[in-house]
N, CA, C and O of each residue as an XYZ file, in Angstrom:
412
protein
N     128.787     93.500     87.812
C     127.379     93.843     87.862
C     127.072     94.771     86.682
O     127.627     95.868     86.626
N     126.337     94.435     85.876
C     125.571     95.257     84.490
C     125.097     96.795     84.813
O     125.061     97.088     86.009
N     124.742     97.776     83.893
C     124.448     98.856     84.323
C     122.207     98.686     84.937
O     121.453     99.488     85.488
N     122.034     97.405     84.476
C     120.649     97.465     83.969
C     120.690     97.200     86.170
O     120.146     97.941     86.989
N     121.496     95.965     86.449
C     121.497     95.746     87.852
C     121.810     96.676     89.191
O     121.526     96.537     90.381
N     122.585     97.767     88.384
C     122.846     98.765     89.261
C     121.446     99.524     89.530
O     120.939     99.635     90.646
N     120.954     99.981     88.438
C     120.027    100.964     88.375
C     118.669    100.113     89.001
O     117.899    100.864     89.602
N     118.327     98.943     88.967
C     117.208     98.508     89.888
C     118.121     98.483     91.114
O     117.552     99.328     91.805
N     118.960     98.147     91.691
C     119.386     98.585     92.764
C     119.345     99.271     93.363
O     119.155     99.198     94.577
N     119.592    100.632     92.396
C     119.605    101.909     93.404
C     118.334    102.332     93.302
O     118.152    103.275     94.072
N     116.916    101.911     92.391
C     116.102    102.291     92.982
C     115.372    101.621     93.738
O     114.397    102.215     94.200
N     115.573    100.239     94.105
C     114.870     99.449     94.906
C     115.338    100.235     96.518
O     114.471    100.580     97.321
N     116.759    100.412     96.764
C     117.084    101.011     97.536
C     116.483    102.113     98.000
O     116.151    102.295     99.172
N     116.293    103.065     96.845
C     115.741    104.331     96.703
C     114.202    104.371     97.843
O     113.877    105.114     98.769
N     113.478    103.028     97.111
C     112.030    102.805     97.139
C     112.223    102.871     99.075
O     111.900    103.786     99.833
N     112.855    101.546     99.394
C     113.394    101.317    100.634
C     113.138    102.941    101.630
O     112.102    103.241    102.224
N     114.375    103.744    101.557
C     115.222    104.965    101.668
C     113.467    105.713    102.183
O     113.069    105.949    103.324
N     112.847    105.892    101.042
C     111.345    106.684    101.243
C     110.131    106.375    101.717
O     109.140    107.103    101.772
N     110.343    104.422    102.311
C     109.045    103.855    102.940
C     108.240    103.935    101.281
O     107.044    103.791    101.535
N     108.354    104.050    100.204
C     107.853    103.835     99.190
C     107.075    102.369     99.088
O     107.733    101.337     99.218
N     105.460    102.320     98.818
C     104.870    101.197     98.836
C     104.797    100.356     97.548
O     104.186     99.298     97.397
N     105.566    101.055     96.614
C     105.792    100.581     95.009
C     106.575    101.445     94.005
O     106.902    102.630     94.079
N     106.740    100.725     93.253
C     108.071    100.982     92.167
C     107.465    100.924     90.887
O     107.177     99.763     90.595
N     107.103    101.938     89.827
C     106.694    101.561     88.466
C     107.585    101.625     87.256
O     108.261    102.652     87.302
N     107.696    101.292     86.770
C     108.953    101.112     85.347
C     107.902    100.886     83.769
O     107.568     99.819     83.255
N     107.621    102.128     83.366
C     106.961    102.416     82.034
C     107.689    102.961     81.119
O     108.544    103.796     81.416
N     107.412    102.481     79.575
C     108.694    102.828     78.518
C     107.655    104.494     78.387
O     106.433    104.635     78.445
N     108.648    105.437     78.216
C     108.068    106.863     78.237
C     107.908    107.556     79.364
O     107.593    108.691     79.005
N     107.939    107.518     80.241
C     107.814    107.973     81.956
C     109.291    107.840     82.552
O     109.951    106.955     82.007
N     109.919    108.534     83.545
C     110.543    108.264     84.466
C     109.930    107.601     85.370
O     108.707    107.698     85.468
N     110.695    106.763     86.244
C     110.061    106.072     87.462
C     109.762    106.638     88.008
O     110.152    107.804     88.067
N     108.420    105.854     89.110
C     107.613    106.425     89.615
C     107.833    105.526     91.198
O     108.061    104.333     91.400
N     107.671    106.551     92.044
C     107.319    105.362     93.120
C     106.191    106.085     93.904
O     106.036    107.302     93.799
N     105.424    105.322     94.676
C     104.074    105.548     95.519
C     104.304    105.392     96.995
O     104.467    104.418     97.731
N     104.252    106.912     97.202
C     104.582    107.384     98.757
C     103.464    108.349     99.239
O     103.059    109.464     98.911
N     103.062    107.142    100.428
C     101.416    107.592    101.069
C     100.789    107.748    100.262
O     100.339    108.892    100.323
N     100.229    106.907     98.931
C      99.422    106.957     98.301
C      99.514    107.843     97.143
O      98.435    107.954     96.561
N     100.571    108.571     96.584
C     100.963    109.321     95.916
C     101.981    108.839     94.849
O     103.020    108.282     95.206
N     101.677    109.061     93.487
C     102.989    108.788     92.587
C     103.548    109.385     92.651
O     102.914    110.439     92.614
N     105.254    109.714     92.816
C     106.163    110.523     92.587
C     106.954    110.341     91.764
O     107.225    109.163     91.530
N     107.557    111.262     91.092
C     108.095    111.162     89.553
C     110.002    110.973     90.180
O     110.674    111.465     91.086
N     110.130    110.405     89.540
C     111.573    109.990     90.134
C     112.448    110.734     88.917
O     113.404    110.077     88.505
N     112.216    112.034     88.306
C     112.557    113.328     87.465
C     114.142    112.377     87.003
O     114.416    111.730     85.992
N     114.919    112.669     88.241
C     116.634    112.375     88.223
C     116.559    111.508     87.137
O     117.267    111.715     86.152
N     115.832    110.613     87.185
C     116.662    109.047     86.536
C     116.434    109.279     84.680
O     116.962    108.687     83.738
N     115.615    110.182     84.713
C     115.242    110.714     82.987
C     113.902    109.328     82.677
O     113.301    108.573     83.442
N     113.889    109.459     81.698
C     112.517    108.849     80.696
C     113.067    107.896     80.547
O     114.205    107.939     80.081
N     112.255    106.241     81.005
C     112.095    105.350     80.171
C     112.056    105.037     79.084
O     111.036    105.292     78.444
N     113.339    104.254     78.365
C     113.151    103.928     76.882
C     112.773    102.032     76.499
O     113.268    101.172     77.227
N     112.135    101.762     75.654
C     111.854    100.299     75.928
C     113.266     99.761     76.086
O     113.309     98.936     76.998
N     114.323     99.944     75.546
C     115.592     99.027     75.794
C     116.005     98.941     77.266
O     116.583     98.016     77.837
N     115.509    100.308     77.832
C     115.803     99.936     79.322
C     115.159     99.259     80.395
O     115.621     98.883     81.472
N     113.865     99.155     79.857
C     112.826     98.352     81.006
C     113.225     96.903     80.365
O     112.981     95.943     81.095
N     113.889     96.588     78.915
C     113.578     94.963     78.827
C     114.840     94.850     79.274
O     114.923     93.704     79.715
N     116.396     95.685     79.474
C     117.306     95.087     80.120
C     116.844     94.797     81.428
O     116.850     93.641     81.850
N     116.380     95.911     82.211
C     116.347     95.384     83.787
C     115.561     94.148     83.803
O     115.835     93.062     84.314
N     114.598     94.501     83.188
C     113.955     93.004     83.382
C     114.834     91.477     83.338
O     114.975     90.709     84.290
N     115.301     91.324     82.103
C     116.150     90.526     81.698
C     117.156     90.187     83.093
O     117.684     89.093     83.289
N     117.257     91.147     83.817
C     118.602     90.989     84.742
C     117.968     90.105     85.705
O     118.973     89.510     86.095
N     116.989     89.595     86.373
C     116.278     88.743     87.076
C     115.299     88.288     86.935
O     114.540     88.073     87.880
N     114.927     87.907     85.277
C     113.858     86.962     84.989
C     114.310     85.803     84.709
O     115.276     85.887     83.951
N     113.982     84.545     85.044
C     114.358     83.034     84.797
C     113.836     82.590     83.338
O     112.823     83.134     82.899
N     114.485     81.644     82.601
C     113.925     81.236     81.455
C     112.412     81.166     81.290
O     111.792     81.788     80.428
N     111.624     79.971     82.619
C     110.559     79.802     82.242
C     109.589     81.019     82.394
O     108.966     81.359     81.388
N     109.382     81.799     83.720
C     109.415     82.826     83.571
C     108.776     83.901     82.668
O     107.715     84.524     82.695
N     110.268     83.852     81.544
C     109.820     84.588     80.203
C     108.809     84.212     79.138
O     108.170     84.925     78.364
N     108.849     82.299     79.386
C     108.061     81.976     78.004
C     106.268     81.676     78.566
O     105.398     81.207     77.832
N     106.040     82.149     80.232
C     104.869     82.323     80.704
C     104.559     83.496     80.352
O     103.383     83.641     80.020
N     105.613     84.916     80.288
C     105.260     85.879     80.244
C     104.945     86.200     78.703
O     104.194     87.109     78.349
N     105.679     85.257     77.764
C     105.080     85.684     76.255
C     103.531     84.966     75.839
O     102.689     85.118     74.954
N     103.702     84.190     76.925
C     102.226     83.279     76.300
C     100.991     84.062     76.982
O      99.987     84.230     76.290
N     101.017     84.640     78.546
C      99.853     85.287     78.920
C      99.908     86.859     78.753
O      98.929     87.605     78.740
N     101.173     87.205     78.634
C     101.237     88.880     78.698
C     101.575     89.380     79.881
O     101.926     90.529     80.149
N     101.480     88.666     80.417
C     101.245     89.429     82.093
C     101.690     88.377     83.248
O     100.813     87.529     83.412
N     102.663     88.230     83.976
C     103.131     87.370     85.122
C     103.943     88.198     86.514
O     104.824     89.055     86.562
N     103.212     87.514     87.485
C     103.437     88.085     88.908
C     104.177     86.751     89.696
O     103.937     85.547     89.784
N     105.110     87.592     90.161
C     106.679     86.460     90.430
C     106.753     87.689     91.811
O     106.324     88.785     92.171
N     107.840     86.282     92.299
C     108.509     87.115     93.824
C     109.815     86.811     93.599
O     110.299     85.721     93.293
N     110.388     87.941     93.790
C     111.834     87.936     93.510
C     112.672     88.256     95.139
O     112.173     89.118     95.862
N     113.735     87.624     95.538
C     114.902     88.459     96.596
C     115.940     88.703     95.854
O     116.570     88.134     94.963
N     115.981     90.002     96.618
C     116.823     91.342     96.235
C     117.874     91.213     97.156
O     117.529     91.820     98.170
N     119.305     90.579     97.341
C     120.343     90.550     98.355
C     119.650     90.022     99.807
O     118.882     89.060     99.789
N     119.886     90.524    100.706
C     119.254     89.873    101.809
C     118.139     90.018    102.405
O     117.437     89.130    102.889
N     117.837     91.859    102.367
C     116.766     92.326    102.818
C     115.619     92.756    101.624
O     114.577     93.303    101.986
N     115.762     92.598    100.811
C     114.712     92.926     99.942
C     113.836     91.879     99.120
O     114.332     91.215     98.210
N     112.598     91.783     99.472
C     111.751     90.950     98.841
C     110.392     91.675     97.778
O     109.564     92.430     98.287
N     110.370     91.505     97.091
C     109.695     92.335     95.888
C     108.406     91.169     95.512
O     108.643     89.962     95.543
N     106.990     91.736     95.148
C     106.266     91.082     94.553
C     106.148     92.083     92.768
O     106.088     93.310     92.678
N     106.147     91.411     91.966
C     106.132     91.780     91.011
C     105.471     91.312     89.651
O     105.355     90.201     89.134
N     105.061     92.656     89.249
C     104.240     92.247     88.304
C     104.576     93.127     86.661
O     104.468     94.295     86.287
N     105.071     91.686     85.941
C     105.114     92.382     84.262
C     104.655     92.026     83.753
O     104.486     90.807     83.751
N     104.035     92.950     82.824
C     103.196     93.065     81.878
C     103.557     93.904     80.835
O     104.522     94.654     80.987
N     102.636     93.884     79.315
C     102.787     94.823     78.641
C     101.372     95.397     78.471
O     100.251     94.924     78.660
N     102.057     97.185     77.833
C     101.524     98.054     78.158
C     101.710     98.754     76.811
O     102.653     99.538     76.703
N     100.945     98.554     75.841
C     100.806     99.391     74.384
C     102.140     99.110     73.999
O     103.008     99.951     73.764
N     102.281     97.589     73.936
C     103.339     96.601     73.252
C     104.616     96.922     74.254
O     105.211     95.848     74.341
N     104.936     97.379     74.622
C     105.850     97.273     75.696
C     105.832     97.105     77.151
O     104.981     97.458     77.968
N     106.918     96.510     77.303
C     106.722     95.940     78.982
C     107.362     96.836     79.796
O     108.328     97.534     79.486
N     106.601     96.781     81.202
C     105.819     97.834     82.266
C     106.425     96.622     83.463
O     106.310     95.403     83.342
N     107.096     97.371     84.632
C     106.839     96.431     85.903
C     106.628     97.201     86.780
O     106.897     98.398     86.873
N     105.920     96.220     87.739
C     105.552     97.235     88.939
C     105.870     96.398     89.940
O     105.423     95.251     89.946
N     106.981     97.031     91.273
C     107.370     96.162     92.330
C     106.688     96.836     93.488
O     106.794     98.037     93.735
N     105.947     95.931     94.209
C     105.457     96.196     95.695
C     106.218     94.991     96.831
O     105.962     95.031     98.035
């Protein structure tokens, strides 16, 4: 398992762990997740750099997928996460770099 697969792991888990209603991944920000309506800065994990939002991405995007996501900018996919985790998700870019957000 890659380091890019661990780290959505442990925060999908994370998200799980806090009843968290979403997951944000921005190049420049630490993650964020939204609990009771609140962003919380996920401090620990440090600042988003673009190499790290396009690995995770990369770790469960399908070919076609990617060449929808270069032609509109923006594609919302449902992904499963092991057994119990089902994610709606949405990437996009965000002042040339790509941004996901899992609910």
């Amino acid at each position: 398992m890659d380091i890019q697969s661990v780290f959505l792991k442990k925060m999908l888990l994370e998200m799980a762990k806090r009843k968290a209603s979403s997951l944000h991944l921005s190049v420049g920000s630490n993650p964020m997740m939204r609990i009771h309506g609140r962003l919380i800065s996920m401090d620990q994990e440090g600042v988003l750099k673009r190499s790290d939002i396009e690995k995770v991405i990369q770790s469960f995007i399908e070919e076609e997928e990617v060449a929808e996501l270069k032609e509109k900018k923006e594609i919302m996919i449902v992904k499963d996460f092991g057994e119990n985790f089902r994610f709606r998700i949405n990437i996009f870019f965000q002042k040339n770099n790509l941004s996901a957000s899992f609910s």
